[in-house]
N, C-alpha and C positions, 0 to 999 in steps of 0.2 A: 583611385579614380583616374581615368584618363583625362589627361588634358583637352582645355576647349580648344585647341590653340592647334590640336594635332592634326585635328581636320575642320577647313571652314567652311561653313554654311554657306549659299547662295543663291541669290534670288536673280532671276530676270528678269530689269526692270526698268523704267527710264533710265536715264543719265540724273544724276542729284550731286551736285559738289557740295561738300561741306565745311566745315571748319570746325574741329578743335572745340568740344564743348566743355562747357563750363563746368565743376563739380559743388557737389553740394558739401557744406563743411558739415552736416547732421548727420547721423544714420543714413545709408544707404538701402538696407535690408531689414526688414523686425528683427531678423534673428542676429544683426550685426548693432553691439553698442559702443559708440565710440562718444569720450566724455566730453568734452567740453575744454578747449586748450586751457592751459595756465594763466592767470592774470598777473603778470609781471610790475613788478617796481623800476618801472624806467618810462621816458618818454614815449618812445617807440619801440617796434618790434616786429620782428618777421623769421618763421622759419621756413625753408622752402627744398621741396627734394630737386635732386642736383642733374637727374635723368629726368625727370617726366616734368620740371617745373611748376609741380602743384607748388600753390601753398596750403599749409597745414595748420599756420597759424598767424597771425596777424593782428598790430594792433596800435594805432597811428602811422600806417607803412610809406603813404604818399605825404606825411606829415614835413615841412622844409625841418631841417635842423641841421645844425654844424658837425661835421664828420672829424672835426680831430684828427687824430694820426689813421685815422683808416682810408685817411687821404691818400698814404702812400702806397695803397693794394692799387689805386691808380697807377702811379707815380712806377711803382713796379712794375706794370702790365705793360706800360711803356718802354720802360728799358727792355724788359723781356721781346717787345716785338723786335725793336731795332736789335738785338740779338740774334733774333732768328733772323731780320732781312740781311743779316749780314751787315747790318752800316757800324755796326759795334762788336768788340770781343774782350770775351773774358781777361783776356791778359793784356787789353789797351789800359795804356797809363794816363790817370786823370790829376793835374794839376793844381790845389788847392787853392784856392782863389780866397781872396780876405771876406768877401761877401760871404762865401760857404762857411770859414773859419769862424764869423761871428755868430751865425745864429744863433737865439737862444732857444731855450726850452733843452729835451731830450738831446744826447751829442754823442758822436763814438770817437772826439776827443783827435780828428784827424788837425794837423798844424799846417798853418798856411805856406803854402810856398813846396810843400812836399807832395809828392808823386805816387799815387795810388793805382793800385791795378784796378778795374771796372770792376771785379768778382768779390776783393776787400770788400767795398762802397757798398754793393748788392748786398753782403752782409750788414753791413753796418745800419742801411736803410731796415731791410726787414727787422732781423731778429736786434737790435739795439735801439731800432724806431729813431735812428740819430737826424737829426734835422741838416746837421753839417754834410753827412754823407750821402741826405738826398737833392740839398739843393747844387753838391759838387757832380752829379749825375746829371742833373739836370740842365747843367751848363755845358757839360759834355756831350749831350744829345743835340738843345738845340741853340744852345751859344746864352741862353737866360733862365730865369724861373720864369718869366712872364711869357718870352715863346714856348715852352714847355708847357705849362699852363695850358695855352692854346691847343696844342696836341691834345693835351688829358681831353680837354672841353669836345674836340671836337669824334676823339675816340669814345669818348662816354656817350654821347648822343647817337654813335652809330653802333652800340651795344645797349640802344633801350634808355639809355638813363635818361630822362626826358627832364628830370628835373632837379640835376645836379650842375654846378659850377663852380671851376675850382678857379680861385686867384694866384696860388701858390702850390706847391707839390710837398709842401711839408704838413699843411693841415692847422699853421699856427694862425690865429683867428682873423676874421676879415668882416666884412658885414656881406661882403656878397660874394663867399664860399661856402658851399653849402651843399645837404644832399637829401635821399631821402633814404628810411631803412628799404624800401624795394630795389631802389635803383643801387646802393650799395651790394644786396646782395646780386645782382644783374652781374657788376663789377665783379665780384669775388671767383663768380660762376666762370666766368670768361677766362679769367687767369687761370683755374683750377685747370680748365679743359682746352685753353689752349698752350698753356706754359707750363706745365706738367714737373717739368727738371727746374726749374723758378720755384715752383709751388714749393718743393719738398724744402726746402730754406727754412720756409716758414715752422715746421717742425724740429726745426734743431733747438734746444734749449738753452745755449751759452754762446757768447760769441767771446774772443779776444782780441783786442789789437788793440795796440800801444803800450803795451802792458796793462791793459785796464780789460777785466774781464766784466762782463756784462749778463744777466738773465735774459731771459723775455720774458714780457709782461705777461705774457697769454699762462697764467697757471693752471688752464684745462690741462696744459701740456702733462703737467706732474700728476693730474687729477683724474686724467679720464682716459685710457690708455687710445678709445676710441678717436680721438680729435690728437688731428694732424694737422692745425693748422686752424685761425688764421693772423688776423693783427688785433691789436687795444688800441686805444685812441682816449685820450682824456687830456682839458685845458679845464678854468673855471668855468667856461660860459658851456660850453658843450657836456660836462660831466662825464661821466667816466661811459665809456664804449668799448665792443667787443663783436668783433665779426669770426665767428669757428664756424670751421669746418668738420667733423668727426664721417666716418666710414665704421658700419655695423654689419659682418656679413659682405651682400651687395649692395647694398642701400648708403646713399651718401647725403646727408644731409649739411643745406650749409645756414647757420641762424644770424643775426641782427640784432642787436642789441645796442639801444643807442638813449644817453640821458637816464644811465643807474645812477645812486648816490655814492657810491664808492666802489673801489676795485674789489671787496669781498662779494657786493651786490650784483656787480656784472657776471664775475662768474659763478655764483650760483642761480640766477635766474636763467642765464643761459643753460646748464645744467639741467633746470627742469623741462624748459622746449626738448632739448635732445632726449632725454627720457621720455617727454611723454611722445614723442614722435615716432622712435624705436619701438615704443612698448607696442602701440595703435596701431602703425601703418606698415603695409612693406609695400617695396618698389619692384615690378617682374618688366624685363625684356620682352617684348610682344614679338618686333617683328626689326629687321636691321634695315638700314636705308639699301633702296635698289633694291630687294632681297624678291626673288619670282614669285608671289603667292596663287597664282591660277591661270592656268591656259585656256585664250577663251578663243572661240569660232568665230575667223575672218572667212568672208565670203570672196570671191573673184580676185585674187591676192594669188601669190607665187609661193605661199604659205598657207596651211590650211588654219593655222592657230596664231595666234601674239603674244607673249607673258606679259603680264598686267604683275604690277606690284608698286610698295609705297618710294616716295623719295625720301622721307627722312625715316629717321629710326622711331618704334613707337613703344615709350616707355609709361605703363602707367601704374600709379600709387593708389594702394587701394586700404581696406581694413584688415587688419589680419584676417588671414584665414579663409577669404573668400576667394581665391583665384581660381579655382574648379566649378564656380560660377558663372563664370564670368562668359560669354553669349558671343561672340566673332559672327558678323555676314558679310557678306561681300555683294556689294548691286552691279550692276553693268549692264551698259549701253549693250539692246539687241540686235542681232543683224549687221555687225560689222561687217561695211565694203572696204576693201584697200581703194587705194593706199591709205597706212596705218602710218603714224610717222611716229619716232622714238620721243617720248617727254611726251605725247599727247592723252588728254586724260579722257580714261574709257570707263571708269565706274567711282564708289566708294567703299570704304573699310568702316562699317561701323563695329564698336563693341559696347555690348548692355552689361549692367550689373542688374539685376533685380527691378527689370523695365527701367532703369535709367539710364540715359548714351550718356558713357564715359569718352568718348574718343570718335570724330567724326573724319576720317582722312581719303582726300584724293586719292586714287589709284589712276594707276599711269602707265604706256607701252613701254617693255622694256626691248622695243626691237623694232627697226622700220620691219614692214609690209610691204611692199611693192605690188604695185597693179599685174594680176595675169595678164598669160596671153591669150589671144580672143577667143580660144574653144573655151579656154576655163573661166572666162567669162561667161559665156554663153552656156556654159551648163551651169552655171550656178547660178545665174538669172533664174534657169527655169527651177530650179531645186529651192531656189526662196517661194517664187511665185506657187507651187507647190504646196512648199510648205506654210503660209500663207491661208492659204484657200482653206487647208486642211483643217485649221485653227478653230 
């Protein structure tokens, strides 16, 4: 069956801007049965696709609760930017400070007073979840935990987290550190896609230094060849946590799990989300950011057309099996005069499932138009008026 996607529908029709609707977590279709997510053993929970942003499953997700050590997918997204801005490198040497050297809890066992490359520490945070090696990062970034802190707080607010606050970068407990499983995965999502060569860390299964070699807690690693990632997190007050990541195919999903009763319990509930996620839904690339989808008719312009197309990428999750359903139209503003200006929005992109809009997006010039000059003005005045009348 041919793609809907190969050729799109279009209506001429007002202008209508929309946004981004909403999906229904039921059935979509009669002939589509999708069951009912998992009821999980933890406080909270959330599974979310990593392109399209659905969630698929949820349950306490805006709930406050204590993040534990998945404090430090913060903590890491941090260092990772000042990596990329250049203010930090891999092979700068970090100082151990007695404050780093004492932490308790988790540790990669670094001694005070000795000199660590950045790229050590980055292991030692990730894959050992060492407390010592994140609050020595953290000192190297912004001279404390408590300015670092600040960073995290004010970076997690401008990535969504609306209702996350860290005290510390290590995740060891506070009364006002804290987060929620949505905005964790927000977090997760961010590092995944924008720190790419950071993320992969999170898949290595051993770390060493000092002569002390070390696991990762995350034992999807060993378990599910699909999941590359992400951290665990567990104190008494917070209970054991686990934020993965697993890739099926193209589908990436990343899940939340926060407040299991034990490390055998996180990873098997987490387990059941990724299955029932994988079995249910797939994720299809619709259309790429800027990508031309229709050339439409300017009038009195030095151009007789404009390409219209989306600005972001449009990825959506749907049930298995139904993408050859799936309905594309395109509306647009009639009787364009130039000037056309580039970024200016001249129609939208819907797409239906089975009369439901999955997707409502702005479409946009992707080219200025400039005003003709006054004969092609003047005929194409009379060629609307024309066609007008005709109507």
């Amino acid at each position: 069956m041919q793609s809907p996607f190969s050729t799109v529908k279009t209506h001429f029709i007002g202008l209508f801007v929309g946004v981004i609707a909403c999906y229904s977590a039921s059935s979509i279709a009669d002939s589509v049965v999708v069951p009912d997510p998992p009821q999980l053993a933890a406080k909270s929970w959330i599974m979310v696709d990593y392109d399209s942003g659905r969630v698929l499953a949820e349950s306490n997700a805006s709930m406050r609760v204590e993040p534990a050590s998945l404090t430090k997918i913060m903590s890491s997204y941090i260092v990772a930017r000042e990596l990329a801005n250049k203010r930090l490198a891999m092979n700068d040497m970090v100082t151990i400070s007695q404050t780093a050297w004492k932490q308790e809890g988790s540790r990669s066992f670094v001694n005070v007073g000795a000199k660590i490359p950045v790229e050590v520490l980055i292991h030692g945070m990730i894959i050992q979840s060492g407390n010592d090696a994140t609050v020595a990062l953290a000192e190297k970034v912004a001279g404390s935990s408590e300015v670092f802190s600040q960073l995290m707080n004010e970076h997690a607010k401008r990535l969504g987290a609306k209702n996350t606050n860290f005290v510390n970068p290590t995740g060891l407990p506070h009364p006002d550190h804290y987060t929620t499983a949505e905005d964790m995965a927000k977090i997760a999502i961010a590092e995944i896609k924008e720190y790419p060569d950071i993320y992969k860390i999170y898949a290595k299964k051993e770390y060493t230094w000092n002569g002390i070699k070390q696991q990762n807690r995350n034992r999807l690693l060993w378990q599910d060849e699909s999941v590359d990632g992400m951290k665990t997190g567990h104190t008494n007050s917070a209970g054991y946590c686990l934020v993965a990541s697993a890739k099926r195919g193209n589908m990436r999903l990343v899940t939340v799990i926060l407040g299991a009763d034990s490390e055998k319990a996180r990873i098997q509930e987490t387990q059941k989300l990724l299955n029932y996620g994988f079995r249910f839904y797939e994720t299809h690339p619709l259309y790429q950011a800027n990508q031309a989808l229709q050339q439409v008719r300017v009038w009195q312009g030095d151009a007789d057309e404009v390409a219209i197309g989306t600005q972001q990428a449009l990825y959506l999750t749907i049930p298995r099996g139904q993408y050859d359903k799936l309905k594309p139209v395109i509306e647009f503003q009639p009787d364009l005069v130039a000037p056309i200006q580039k970024g200016q929005t001249i129609g939208t992109l819907k797409v239906t499932l089975a009369d439901k809009e999955l997707a409502n997006l702005p479409l946009v010039a992707m080219n200025d138009v400039s005003e003709g000059g006054f004969f092609k003005r003047v005929i194409d005045q009379a060629k609307l008026a024309i066609m007008r009348i005709s109507k």
